[in-house]
N, C-alpha and C positions, 0 to 999 in steps of 0.2 A: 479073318473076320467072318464073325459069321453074319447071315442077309439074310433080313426079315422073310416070314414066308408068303408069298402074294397070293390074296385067295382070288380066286376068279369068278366074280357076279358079275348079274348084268347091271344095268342105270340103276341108281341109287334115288328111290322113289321122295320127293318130296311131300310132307305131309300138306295138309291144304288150309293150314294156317300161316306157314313159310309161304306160300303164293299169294296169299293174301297181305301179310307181311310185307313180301317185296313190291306188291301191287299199290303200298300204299307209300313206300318211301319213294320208289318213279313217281309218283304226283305231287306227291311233297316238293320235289328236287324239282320239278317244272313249274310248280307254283311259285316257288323262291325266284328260279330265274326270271317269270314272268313281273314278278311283284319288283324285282331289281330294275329289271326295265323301266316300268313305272314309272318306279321313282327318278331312273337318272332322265326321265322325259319331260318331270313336272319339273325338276333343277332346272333344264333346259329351257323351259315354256316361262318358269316365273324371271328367269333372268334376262330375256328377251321379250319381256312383255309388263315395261314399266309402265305402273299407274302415275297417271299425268297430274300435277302435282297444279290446283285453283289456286293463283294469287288471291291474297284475303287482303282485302281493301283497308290500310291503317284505320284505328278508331280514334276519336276525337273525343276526348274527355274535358266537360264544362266542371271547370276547377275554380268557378263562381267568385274569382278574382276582383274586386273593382279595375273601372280603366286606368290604364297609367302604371300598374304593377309591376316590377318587373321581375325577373326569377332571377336571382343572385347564384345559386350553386343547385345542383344535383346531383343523388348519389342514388346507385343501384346495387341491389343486392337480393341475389337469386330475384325470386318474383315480385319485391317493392322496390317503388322509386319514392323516392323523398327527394321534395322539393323545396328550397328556401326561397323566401320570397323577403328574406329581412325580417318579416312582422308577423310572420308564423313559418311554420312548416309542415306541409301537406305528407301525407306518405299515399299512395296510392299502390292496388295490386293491378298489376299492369296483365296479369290472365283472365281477370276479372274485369278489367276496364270503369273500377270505379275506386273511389277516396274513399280510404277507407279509417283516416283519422286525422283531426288537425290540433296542431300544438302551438299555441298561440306561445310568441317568445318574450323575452322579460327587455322589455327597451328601458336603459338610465338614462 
């Protein structure tokens, strides 16, 4: 076998855009790990730092009934309630907290 021939220099001069080059991926790579941190700090801080959650006081809707009415059935569905009352039927959007249509019913 034959073996390459070794020439002998000294240091192999880096040109000085290669320094600049490497000067620039070391900051990269410490930004990253800084930016890592970061973030597994804010996971940490939001998951240990729950927003306190205001009871909302139920609403009271004047469904302008006479006395004596009484409500026969309810049914819901996603965001309306309909209401029987026998002698109509109210439908109301219960996000909205108001009536939003009445269907007066066919009495024989």
């Amino acid at each position: 076998m034959d073996e390459l021939p070794q020439i002998e220099s000294g240091p192999v001069a880096v040109p000085p855009s290669a320094k600049l080059m490497l000067r620039v991926v070391y900051i990269m790579g410490i930004v990253l790990v800084l930016l890592f941190m970061v973030l597994v700090g804010a996971i940490i801080w939001k998951a240990t730092h729950k927003a306190e959650v205001k009871a909302v006081p139920p609403a009271q809707i004047d469904l302008g009934l006479p006395a004596g009415t009484a409500v026969q059935s309810m049914a819901l569905d996603g965001d309306r309630l309909a209401i029987n009352t026998g002698a109509e039927i109210i439908i109301v959007d219960v996000r909205k907290n108001e009536v939003i249509s009445r269907i007066a019913t066919i009495s024989k």
